[in-house]
C-alpha positions in Angstrom: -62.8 21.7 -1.8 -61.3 22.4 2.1 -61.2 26.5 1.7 -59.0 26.3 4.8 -56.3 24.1 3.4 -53.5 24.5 1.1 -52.3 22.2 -1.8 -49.0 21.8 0.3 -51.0 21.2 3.9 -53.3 18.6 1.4 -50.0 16.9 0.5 -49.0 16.5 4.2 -52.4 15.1 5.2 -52.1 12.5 1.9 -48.8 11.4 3.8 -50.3 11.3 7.4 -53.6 9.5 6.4 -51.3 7.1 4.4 -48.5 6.4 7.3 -50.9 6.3 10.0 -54.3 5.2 8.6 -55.6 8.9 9.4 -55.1 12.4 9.0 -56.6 16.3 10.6 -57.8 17.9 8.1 -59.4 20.8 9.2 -60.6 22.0 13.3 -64.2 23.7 12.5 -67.8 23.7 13.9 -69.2 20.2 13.7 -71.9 21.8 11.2 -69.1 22.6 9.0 -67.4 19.3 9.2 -70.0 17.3 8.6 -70.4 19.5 5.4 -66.8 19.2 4.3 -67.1 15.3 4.9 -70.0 15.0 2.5 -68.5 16.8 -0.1 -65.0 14.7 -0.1 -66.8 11.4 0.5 -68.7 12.7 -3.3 -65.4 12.5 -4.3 -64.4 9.2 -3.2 -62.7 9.8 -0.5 -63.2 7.8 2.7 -63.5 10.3 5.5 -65.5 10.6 9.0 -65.9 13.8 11.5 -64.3 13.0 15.3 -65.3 15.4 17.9 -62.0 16.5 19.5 -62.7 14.9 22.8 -61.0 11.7 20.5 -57.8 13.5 20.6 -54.7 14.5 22.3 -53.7 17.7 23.1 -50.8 16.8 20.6 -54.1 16.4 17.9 -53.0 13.0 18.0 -55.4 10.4 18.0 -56.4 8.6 21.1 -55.8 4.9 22.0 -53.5 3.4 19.3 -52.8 6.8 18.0 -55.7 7.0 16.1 -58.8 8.8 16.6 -61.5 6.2 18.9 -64.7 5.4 16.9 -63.4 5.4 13.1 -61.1 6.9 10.5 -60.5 10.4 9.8 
C-alpha cells in the first residue's frame, strides 16, 4: 500500500499513532501524499496530509506535539 515502508517501519508507525494520537508515515511530494491518503482512508484508516511546515526539525509535531490542523 505505502511502497516506501516496510512491515517493521508499519509496525512502529501503528505504535506512534497509537501512543501519541499520530504517526510519519512517509516524506513525499504533496501529489503523492494526497494519493497515499486516499488509498489508506479506502481502507479505513483515518489519515490526513500535513505540509512539513507543521513540524519540527525533530519530525515532531508542532504545538502539543502533534502536527497543527489535524491528525496524521
Amino acid at each position: 500500500m505505502v511502497p516506501t515502508l516496510t512491515r517493521s517501519k508499519a509496525w512502529e508507525c501503528t505504535l506512534a499513532a497509537h501512543s501519541h494520537d499520530f504517526s510519519t508515515i512517509a516524506i513525499v511530494t504533496k501529489t503523492t501524499a494526497e494519493e497515499l491518503c486516499m488509498k489508506l482512508q479506502k481502507e479505513g484508516l483515518t489519515i490526513s496530509v500535513a505540509p512539513d511546515s507543521n513540524f519540527k526539525k525533530d519530525g515532531e509535531g508542532g504545538e502539543g506535539g502533534a502536527p497543527q490542523g489535524g491528525k496524521k
